[in-house]
Phi, psi and omega in degrees: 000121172304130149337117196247112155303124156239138184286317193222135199305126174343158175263319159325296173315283175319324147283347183283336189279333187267351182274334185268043189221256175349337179281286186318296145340288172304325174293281187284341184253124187244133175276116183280168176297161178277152168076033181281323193282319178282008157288283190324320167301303198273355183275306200279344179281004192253331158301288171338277221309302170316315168301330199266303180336289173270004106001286164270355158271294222270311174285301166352125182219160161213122158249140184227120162275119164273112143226126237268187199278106176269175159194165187249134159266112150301120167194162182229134182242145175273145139218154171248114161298105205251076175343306203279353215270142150253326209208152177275172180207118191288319192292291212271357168056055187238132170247124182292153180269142188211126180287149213211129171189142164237165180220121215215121164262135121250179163258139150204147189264117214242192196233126176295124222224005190260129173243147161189157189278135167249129181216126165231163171264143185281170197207142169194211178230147175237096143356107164230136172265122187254110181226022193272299188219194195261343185266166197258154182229148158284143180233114178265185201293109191278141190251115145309171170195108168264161166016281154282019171097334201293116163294158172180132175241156183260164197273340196177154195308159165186143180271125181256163177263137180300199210247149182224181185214126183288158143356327198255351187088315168016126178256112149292093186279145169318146169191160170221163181264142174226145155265117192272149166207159179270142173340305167202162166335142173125100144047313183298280176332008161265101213224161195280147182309130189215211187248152164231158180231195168204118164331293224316324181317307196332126173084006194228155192293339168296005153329302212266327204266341171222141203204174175258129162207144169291142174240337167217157179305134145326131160202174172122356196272143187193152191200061187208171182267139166220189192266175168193149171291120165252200172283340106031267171318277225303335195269288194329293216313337193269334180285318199272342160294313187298321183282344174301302166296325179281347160296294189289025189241321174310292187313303176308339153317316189250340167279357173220038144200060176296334164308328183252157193251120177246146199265096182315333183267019176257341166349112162232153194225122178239131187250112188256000153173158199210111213232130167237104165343259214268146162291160145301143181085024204245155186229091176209117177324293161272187181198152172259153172234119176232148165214147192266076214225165180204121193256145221226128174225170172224141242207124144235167170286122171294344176283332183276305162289340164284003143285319205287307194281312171332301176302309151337288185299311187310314197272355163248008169234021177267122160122005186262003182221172192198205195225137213205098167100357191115341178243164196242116172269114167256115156347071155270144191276132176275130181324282200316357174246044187242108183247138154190158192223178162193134176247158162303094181285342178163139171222174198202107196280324179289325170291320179089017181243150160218155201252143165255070213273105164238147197261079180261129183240141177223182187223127163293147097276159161292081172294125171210146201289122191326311189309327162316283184307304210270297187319311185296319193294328189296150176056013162266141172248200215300301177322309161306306174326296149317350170271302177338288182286349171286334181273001195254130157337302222283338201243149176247342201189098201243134146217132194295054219227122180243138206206108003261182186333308192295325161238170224282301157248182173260156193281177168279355219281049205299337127342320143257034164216132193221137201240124189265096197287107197277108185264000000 
């Protein structure tokens, strides 16, 4: 059957078609409200506003650098360090005074430095014996002779006692000890115990009968150079100890009483006492030396003179800063420039005073109190500000920084601001 063409769609047809196509529209197409996207706009532009807000109540800063006006003071002053002072006195330029003292024993052992030739004769004792008779014999000082040839006289005259007979008829010959010294000098003559005889006898029967003997070695015979203390040593070694303890004694002063300044020329050394191991003339490589010494100085507190010079400075540099703009500019001394010296013009250890020539170079700023400074700053903005302090004598140099950009002056809010005074 043929297919039937129509040019314009059934009316029937035709409605049934526009309805599922309208149905369908609807189904897929959804209407947004009118005006949703600018709720969306004015809510985020109202975060920003609020974020930029608190920010700036919360974040918000001004540093301000001041750096102030310097200048240098020269200047030169008298003080006396005074025993008697209780308290310093700015008028009257009196600083107290304070005694200082130690006392030190030492010892050291120093080298005999004296030479001479020593020649003695050797010297010892001899037994002599009378075995000749029953009679006592006279002896005058007499030449020995031992054994080995060695001469040696006796000192002075002595009576030996005759010969006796034991129970048994035995003959006990008599004797006495004499003191002997040798011929001469030297060494050779310390010679060991032996026999002696005495030439004057030779050829007569008293020879063989009164004789001699040793019990012990001779000694004391000496022909050589030795050392000895002389006086001398003894004098260096006492000089070179004292001076040696009053130095270390200065030095122990000032190293365990580092708060105080001691005046060198106030020093005094008193020597209480001084021993020397040896005599002069003693034959000994060495000797000791001890001494007793105790040292006495006068002293001030490095805190009462570093008051002292402060006090200097405040009073040559008052009237060199004022008051400028509404703030009060004060003179302070900057630490790092603070010099100071002093020499001894004269002292007198019994009055207990010494005068003092001091030399001060300080260095000055303008000093002034934050509250000051942050008060001239309310209801400026950065630029005045940094105009404000450039313009003041008193300042040498301002820099100016307001955060954030946006704002115009500074508050009363002294919490945001913080200002860095370079002293």
């Amino acid at each position: 059957m043929a297919k039937k063409i129509y040019d314009i769609i059934p009316p029937g047809k035709a409605g049934v078609k526009k309805e599922k196509i309208r149905s369908k529209v609807n189904e897929e197409i959804k209407v947004k409200p009118r005006g949703g996207k600018r709720k969306y706009i004015f809510a985020f532009l109202a975060i920003i506003f609020l974020a930029v807000v608190m920010a700036q109540l919360w974040f918000s800063d001004i540093k301000i650098s001041i750096k102030p006006a310097v200048k240098d003071i020269n200047f030169e002053m008298e003080a006396i360090a005074d025993l008697s002072a209780n308290q310093i006195d700015f008028g009257a330029r009196v600083i107290p005074g304070q005694i200082l003292q130690t006392q030190k024993v030492s010892s050291e052992n120093f080298l005999s430095t004296g030479k001479e030739m020593k020649q003695t004769k050797a010297k010892g004792v001899i037994r002599v014996y009378n075995g000749y008779s029953e009679a006592s014999r006279t002896l005058l000082k007499s030449r020995f002779v031992s054994a080995n040839g060695k001469l040696f006289w006796s000192l002075k005259t002595a009576v030996i006692p005759g010969a006796t007979y034991d129970s048994k008829g035995k003959l006990i010959p008599g004797y006495a000890d004499l003191n002997v010294e040798a011929a001469e000098v030297g060494e050779d003559y310390n010679i060991e115990a032996t026999t002696f005889a005495l030439p004057a006898l030779a050829g007569t029967p008293l020879y063989s009968s009164i004789y001699g003997k040793s019990f012990s070695s001779m000694s004391g015979g000496t022909n050589k150079e030795v050392i000895k203390v002389s006086s001398q040593d003894i004098d260096s070694a006492k000089e070179s100890l004292i001076k040696k303890v009053e130095q270390e004694n200065a030095v122990f002063l000032k190293s365990n009483f580092s708060d105080f300044i001691i005046l060198d020329g106030s020093l005094s050394h008193e020597v209480l006492g001084v021993k020397s191991s040896a005599e002069s003339n003693a034959e000994i490589d060495s000797f000791e030396i001890q001494v007793n010494i105790k040292t006495t100085g006068i002293a001030i507190s490095k805190n009462n003179f570093d008051a002292f010079i402060r006090n200097g400075v405040d009073s040559n540099a008052d009237g060199l800063f004022g008051e400028e703009g509404g703030i009060v500019f004060s003179p302070q001394i900057k630490e790092a420039g603070l010099e100071d010296s002093f020499t001894i013009k004269s002292i007198d250890l019994e009055k207990g005073r010494a005068v003092l020539d001091l030399k001060v170079n300080a260095v000055v700023f303008a000093n002034s109190d934050l509250s000051e400074l942050k008060r001239a700053v309310f209801g400026k903005s950065a630029k005045e500000t940094e105009l404000f302090f450039r313009g003041l004598d008193s300042v040498e140099m301002a820099n100016v920084k307001y955060w954030p950009f946006w704002i115009k002056t500074a508050s009363a809010d002294d919490c945001k601001m913080a200002i860095d005074f370079e002293k």
